[in-house]
C-alpha atoms as a printed R data frame, in Angstrom:
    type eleno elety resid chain resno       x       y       z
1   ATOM     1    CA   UNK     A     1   0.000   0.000   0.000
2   ATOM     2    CA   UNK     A     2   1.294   3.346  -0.855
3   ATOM     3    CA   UNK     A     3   2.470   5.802   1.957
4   ATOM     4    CA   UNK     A     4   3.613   9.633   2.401
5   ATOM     5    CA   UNK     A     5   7.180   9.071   0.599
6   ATOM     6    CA   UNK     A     6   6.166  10.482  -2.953
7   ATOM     7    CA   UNK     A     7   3.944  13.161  -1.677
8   ATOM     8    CA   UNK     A     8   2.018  14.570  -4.846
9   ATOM     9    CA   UNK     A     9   2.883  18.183  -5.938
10  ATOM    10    CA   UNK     A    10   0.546  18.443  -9.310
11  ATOM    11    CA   UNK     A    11  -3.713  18.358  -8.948
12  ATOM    12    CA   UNK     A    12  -4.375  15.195  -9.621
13  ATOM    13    CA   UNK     A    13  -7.475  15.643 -12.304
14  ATOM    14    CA   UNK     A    14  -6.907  17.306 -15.696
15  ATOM    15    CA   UNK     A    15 -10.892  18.942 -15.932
16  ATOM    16    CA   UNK     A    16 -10.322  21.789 -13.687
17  ATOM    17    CA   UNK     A    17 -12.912  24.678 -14.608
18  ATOM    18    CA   UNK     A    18 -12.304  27.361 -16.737
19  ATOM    19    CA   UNK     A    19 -15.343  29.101 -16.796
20  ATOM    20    CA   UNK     A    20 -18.849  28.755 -14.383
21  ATOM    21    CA   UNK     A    21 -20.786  26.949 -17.451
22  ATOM    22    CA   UNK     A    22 -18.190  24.406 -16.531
23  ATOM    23    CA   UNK     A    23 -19.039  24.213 -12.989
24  ATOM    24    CA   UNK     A    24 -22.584  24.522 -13.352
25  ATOM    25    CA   UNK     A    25 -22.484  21.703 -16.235
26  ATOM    26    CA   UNK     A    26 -20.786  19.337 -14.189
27  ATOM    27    CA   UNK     A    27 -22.677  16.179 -13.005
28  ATOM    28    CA   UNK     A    28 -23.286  16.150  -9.142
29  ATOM    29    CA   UNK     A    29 -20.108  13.426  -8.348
30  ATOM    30    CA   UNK     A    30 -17.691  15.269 -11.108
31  ATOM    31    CA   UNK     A    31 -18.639  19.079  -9.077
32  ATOM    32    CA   UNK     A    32 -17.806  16.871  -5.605
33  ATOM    33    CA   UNK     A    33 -14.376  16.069  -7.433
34  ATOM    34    CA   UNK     A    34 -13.416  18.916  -9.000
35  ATOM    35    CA   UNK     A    35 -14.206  21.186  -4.818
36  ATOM    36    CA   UNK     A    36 -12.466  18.490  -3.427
37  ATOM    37    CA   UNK     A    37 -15.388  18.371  -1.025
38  ATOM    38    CA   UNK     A    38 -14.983  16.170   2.223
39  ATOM    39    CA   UNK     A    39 -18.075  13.366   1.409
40  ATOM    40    CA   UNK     A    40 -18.779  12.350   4.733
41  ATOM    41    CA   UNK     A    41 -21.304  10.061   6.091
42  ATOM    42    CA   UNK     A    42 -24.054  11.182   8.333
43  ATOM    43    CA   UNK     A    43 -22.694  12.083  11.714
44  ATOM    44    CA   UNK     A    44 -19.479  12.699  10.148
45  ATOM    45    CA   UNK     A    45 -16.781  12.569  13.368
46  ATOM    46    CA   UNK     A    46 -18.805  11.035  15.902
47  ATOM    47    CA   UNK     A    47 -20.233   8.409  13.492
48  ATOM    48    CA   UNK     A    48 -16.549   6.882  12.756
49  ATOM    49    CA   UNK     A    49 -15.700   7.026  16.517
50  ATOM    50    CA   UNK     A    50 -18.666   5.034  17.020
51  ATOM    51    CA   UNK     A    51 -18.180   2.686  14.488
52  ATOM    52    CA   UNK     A    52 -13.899   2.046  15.706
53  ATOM    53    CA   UNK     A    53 -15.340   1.530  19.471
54  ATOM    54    CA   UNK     A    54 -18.048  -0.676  18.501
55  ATOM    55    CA   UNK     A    55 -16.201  -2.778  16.327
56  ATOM    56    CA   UNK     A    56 -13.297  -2.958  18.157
57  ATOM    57    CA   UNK     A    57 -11.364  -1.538  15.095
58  ATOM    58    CA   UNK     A    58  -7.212  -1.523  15.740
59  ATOM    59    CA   UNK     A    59  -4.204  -1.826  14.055
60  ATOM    60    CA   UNK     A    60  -4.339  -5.473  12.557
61  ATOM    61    CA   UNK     A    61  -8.020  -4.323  10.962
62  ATOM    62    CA   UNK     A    62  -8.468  -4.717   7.383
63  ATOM    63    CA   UNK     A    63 -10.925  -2.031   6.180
64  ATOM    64    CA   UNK     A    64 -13.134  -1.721   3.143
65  ATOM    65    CA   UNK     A    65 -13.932   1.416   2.014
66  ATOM    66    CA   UNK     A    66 -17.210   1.293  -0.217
67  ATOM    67    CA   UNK     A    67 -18.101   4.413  -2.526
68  ATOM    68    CA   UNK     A    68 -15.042   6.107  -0.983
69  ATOM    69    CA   UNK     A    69 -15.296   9.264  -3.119
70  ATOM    70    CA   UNK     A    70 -12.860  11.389  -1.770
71  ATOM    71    CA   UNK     A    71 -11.368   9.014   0.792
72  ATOM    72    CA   UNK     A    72 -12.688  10.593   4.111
73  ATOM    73    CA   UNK     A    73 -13.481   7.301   6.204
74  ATOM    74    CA   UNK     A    74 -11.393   5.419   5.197
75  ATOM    75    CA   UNK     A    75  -8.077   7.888   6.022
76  ATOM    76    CA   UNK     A    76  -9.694   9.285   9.123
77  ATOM    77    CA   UNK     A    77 -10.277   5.373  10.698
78  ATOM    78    CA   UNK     A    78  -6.828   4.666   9.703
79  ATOM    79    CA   UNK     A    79  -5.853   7.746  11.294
80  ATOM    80    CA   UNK     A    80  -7.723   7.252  14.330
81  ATOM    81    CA   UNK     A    81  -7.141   3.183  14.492
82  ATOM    82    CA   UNK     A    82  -3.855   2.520  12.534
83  ATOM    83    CA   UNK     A    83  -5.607  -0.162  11.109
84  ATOM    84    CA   UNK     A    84  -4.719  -1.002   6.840
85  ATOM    85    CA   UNK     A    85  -7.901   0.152   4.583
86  ATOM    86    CA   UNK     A    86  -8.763  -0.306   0.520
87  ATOM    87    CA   UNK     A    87 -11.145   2.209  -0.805
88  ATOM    88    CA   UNK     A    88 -12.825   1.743  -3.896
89  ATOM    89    CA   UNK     A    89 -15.355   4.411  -6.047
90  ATOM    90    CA   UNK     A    90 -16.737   4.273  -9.897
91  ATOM    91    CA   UNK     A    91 -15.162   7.540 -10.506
92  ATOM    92    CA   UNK     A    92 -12.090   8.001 -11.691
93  ATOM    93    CA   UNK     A    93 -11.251  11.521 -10.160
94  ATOM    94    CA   UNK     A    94 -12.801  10.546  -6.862
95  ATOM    95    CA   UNK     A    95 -10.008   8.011  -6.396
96  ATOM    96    CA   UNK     A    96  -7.335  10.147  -7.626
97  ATOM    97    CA   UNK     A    97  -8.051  12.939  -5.382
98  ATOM    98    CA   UNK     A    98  -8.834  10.060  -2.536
99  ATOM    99    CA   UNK     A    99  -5.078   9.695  -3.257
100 ATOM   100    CA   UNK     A   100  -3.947  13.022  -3.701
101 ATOM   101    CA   UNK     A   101  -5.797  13.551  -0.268
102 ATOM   102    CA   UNK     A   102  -4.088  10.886   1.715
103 ATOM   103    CA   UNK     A   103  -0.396  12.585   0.711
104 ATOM   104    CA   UNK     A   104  -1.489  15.642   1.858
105 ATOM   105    CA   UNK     A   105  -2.410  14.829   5.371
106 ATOM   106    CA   UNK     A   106   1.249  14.318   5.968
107 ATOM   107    CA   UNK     A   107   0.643  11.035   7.952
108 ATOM   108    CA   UNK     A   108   2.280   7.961   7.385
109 ATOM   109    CA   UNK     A   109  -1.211   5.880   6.499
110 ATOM   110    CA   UNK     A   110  -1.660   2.296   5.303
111 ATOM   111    CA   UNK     A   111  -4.054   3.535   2.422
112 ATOM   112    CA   UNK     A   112  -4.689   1.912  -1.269
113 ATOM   113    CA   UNK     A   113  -7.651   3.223  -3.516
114 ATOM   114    CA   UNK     A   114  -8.537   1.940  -6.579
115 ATOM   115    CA   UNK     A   115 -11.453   2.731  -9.187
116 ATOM   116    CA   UNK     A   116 -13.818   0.003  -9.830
117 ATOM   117    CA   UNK     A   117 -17.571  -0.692 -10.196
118 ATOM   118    CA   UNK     A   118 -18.817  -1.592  -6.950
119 ATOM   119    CA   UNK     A   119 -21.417  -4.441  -8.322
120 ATOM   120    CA   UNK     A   120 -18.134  -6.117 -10.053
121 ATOM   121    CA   UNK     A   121 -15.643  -5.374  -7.759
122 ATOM   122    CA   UNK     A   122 -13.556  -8.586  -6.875
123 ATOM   123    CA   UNK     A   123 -10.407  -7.951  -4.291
124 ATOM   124    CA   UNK     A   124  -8.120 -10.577  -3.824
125 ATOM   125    CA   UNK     A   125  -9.203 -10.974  -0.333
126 ATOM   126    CA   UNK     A   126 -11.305 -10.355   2.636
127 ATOM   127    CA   UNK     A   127 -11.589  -7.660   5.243
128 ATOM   128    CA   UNK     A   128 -12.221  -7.656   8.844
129 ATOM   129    CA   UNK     A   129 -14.523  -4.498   8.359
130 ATOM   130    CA   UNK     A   130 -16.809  -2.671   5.246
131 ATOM   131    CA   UNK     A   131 -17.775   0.849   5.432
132 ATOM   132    CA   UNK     A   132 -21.055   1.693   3.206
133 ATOM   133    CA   UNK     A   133 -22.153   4.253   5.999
134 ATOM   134    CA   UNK     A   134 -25.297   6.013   3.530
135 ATOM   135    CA   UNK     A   135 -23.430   4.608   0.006
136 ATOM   136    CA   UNK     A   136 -25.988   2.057  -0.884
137 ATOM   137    CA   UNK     A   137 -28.520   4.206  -2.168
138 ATOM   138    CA   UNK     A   138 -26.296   5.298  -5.037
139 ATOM   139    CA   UNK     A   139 -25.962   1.975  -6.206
140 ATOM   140    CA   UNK     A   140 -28.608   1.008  -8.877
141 ATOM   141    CA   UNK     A   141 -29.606  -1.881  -7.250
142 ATOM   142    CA   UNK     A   142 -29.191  -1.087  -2.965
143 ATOM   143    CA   UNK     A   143 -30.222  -4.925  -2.248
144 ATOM   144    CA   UNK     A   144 -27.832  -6.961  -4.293
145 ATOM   145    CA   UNK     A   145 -25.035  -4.183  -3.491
146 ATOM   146    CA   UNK     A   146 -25.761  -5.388   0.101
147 ATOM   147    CA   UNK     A   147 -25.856  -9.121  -0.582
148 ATOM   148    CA   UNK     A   148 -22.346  -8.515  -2.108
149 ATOM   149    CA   UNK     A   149 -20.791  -7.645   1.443
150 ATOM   150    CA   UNK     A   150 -20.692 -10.756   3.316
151 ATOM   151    CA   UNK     A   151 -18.680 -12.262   0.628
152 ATOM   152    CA   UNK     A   152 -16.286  -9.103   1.081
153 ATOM   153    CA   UNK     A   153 -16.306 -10.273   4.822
154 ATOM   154    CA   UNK     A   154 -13.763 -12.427   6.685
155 ATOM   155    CA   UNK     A   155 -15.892 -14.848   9.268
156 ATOM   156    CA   UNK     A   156 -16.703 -12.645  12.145
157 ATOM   157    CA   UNK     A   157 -16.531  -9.303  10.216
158 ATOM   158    CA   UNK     A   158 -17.920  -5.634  10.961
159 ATOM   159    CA   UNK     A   159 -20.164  -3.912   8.378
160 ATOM   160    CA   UNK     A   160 -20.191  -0.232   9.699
161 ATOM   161    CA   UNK     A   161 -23.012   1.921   7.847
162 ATOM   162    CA   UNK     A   162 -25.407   4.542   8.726
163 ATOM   163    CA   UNK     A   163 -28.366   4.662   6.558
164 ATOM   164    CA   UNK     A   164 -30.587   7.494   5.937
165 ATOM   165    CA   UNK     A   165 -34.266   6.935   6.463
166 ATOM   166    CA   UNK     A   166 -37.700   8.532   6.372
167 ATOM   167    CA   UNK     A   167 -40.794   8.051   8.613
168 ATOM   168    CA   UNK     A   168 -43.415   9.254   5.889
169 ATOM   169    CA   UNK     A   169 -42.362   9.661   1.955
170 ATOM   170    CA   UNK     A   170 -40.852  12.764   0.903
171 ATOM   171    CA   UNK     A   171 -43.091  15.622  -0.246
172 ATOM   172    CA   UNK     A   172 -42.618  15.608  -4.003
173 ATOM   173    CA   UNK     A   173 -40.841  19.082  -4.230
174 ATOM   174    CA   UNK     A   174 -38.153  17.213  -2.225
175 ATOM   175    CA   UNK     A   175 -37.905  14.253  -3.858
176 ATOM   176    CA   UNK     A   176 -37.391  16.094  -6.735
177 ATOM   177    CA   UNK     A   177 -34.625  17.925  -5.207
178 ATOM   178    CA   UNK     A   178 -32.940  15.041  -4.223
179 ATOM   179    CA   UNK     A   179 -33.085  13.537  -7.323
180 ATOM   180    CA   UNK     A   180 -31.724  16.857  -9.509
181 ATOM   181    CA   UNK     A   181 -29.183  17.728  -7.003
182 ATOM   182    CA   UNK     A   182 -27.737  14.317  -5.508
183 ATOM   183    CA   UNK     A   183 -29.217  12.126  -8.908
184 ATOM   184    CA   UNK     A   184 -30.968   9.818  -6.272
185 ATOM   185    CA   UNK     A   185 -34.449   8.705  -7.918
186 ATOM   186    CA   UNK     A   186 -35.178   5.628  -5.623
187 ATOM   187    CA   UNK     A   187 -37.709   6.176  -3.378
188 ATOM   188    CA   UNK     A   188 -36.997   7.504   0.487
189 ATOM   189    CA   UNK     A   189 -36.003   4.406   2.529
190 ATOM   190    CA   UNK     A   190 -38.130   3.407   5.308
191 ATOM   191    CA   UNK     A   191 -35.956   2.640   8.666
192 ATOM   192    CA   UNK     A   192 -37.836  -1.069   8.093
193 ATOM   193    CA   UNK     A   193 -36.603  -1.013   4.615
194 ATOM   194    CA   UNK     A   194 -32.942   0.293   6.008
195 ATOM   195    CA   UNK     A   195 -32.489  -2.634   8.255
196 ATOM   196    CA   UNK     A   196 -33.906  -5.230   5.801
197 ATOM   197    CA   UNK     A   197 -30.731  -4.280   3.579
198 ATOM   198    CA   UNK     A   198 -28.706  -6.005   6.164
199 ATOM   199    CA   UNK     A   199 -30.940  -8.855   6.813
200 ATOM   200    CA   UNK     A   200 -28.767 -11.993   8.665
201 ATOM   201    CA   UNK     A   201 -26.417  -9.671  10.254
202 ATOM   202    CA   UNK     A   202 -25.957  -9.729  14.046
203 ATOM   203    CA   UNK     A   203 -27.173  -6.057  15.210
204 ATOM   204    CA   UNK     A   204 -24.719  -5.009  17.655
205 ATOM   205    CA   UNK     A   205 -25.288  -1.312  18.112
206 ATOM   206    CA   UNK     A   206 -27.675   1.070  17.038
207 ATOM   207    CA   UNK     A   207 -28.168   4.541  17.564
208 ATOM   208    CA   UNK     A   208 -30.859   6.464  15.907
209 ATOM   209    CA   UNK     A   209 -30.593  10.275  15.203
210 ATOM   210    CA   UNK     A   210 -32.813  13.249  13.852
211 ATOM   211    CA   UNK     A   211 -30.750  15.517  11.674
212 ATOM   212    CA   UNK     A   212 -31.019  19.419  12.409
213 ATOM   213    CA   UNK     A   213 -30.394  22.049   9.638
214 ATOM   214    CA   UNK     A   214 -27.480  24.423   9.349
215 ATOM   215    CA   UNK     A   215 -27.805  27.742   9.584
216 ATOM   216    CA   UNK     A   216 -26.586  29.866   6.854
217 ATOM   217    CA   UNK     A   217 -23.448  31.054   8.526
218 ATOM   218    CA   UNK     A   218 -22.221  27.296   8.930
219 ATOM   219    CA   UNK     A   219 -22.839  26.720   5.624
220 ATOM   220    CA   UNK     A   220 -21.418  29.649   4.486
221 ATOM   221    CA   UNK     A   221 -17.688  29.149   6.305
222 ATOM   222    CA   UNK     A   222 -18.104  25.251   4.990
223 ATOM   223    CA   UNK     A   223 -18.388  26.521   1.519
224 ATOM   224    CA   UNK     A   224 -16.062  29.454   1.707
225 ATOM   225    CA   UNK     A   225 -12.968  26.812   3.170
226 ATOM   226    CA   UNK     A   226 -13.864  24.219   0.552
227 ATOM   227    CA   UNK     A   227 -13.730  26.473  -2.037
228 ATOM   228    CA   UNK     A   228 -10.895  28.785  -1.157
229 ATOM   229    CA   UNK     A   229  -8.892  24.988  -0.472
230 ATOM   230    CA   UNK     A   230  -9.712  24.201  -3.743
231 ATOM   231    CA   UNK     A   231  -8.476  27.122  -5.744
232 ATOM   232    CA   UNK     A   232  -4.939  27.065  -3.580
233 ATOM   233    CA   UNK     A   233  -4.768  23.214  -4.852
234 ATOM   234    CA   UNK     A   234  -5.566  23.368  -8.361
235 ATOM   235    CA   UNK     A   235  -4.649  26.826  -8.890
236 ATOM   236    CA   UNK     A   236  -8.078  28.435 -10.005
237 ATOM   237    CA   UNK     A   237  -7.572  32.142 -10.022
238 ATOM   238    CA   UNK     A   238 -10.388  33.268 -11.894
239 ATOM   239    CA   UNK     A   239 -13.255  34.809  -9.536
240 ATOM   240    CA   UNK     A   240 -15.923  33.861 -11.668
241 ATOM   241    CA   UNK     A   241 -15.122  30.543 -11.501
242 ATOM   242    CA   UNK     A   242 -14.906  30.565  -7.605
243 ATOM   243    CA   UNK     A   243 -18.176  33.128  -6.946
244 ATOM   244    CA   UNK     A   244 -19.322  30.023  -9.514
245 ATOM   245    CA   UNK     A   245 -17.989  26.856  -7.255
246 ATOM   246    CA   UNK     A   246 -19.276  28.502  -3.844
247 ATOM   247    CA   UNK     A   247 -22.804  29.451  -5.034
248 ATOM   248    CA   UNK     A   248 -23.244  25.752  -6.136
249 ATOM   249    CA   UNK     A   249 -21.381  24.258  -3.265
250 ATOM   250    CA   UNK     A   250 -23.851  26.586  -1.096
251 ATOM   251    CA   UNK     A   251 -26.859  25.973  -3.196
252 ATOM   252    CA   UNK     A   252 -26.009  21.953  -2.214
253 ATOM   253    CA   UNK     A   253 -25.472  22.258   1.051
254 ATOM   254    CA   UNK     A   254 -29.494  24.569   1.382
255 ATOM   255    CA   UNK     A   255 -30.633  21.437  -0.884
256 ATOM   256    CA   UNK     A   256 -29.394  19.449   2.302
257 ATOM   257    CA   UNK     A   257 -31.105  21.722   4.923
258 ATOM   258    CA   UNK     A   258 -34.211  21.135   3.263
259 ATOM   259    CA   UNK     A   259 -33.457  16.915   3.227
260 ATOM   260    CA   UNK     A   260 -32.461  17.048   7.041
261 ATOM   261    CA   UNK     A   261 -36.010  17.994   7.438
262 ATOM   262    CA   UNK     A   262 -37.290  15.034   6.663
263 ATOM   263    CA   UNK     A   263 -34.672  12.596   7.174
264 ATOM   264    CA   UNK     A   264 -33.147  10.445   9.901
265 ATOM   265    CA   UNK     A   265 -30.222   8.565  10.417
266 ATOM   266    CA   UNK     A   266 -28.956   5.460  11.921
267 ATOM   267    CA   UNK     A   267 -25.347   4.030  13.217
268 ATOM   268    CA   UNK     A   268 -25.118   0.651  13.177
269 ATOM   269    CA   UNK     A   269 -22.018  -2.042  13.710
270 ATOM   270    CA   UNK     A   270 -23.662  -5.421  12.260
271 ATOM   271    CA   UNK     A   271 -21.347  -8.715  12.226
272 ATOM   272    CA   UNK     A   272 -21.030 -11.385   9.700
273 ATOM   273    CA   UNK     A   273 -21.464 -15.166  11.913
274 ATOM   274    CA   UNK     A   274 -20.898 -17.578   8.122
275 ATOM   275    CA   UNK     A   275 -22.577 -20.222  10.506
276 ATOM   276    CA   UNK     A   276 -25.776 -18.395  10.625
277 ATOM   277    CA   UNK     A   277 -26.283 -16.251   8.050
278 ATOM   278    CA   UNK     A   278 -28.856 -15.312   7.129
279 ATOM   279    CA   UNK     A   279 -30.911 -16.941   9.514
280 ATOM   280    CA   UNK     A   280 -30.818 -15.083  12.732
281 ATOM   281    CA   UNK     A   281 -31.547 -16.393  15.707
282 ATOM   282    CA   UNK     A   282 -31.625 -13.732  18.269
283 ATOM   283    CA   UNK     A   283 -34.030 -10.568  18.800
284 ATOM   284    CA   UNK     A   284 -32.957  -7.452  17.668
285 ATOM   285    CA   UNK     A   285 -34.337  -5.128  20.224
């Protein structure tokens, strides 16, 4: 696995924006690339603490990072563990800034990322933990994407994910925002529908959360350090292209506000038991 001895000095993706049609053009994944925007999960910080307690995550763990875009849980739980991790993600610039990312923290990291279709993808081993925190739902098909992990699982395994879920459908309005901003058409997930994803796992933590909006000043200094980062990395200069790059990254992050209001979350550590699976013989609450 690579390591901070050839730390990159170029941008690592070749379609940096020359003009805000080319920012406003770009596809909702290719805009995350070219901001170099911190994906996170839901719950961000506290979500991966909980997952590395729960799972008793350490140094001799073997992580898989599913849908890593630009390599946030993966680095930060090797980071926080020291355990070895493999990210993978369909798009090409995700994984080369996932790359580009892990040089620049400066820390000496046991990190590999490759780019691959997660309903193909076939590593040459097994892991001792998966991360798909809320990735599924990008995956055309969420169910067979989540059949596909306990064969990604050594015997005893963690899968660490943290779904997003709805009590009562969306309104339409915000369905179709989520589907023209994020390019999720699938229908708002149940929590029943959630859990049934990972059907034959052992359940052994949960934590369910509301999510509360930002206000506009917190999205506004998220936005204004992403962008400014951005520019100082790739070496935009032109301030039509920025003004461009943080009135979309801002007009995301509202598009999120208005999600949050109908959404919750869930954490959840779930184990892989080969002799069981996927029977299960023990309650769940």
């Amino acid at each position: 696995m690579s390591t901070t001895s050839s730390r990159p000095r170029l941008w690592p993706i070749s379609r940096i924006p020359r003009s805000a049609d080319d920012v406003w053009s770009a596809a909702y994944p290719d805009f995350v690339a070219m901001v170099n925007q911190t994906n996170v999960m839901p719950g961000a910080y506290a979500t991966l603490n909980t997952w590395a307690l729960h799972s008793r995550m350490g140094q001799n763990s073997t992580v898989l990072d599913v849908a890593c875009t630009t390599g946030f849980s993966s680095r930060e739980l090797a980071h926080l563990t020291g355990c070895s991790a493999t990210g993978f993600d369909l798009s090409a610039d995700s994984v080369a800034l996932a790359r580009y990312n892990h040089h620049d923290t400066g820390h000496d990291l046991r990190l590999e990322y490759v780019q691959a279709d997660g309903t193909t993808y076939a590593p040459h081993r097994t892991f001792s933990h998966i991360v798909v925190g809320a990735a599924l739902g990008f995956f055309p098909d969420p169910a067979a994407m989540a059949a596909r992990l306990p064969h990604l699982l050594n015997d005893g395994g963690y899968v660490l994910a943290s779904p997003f879920w709805s009590s009562k459908p969306l309104p339409p309005d915000v369905a179709a925002l989520r589907r023209d901003v994020f390019g999720i058409s699938s229908p708002m997930e149940t929590w029943e529908q959630a859990r049934a994803l990972f059907k034959g796992l052992d359940v052994l933590y949960q934590a369910d959360h509301a999510l509360a909006p930002e206000s506009d000043a917190d999205i506004e200094h998220y936005s204004v350090s992403t962008v400014d980062r951005v520019c100082e990395q790739s070496g935009v200069e032109d301030p039509l292209v920025r003004a461009a790059m943080l009135s979309r990254l801002c007009s995301i992050k509202r598009a999120t506000n208005r999600l949050r209001e109908h959404q919750s979350y869930s954490v959840l550590v779930l184990r892989y038991n080969a002799s069981t699976y996927p029977r299960r013989f023990v309650e769940l609450f």
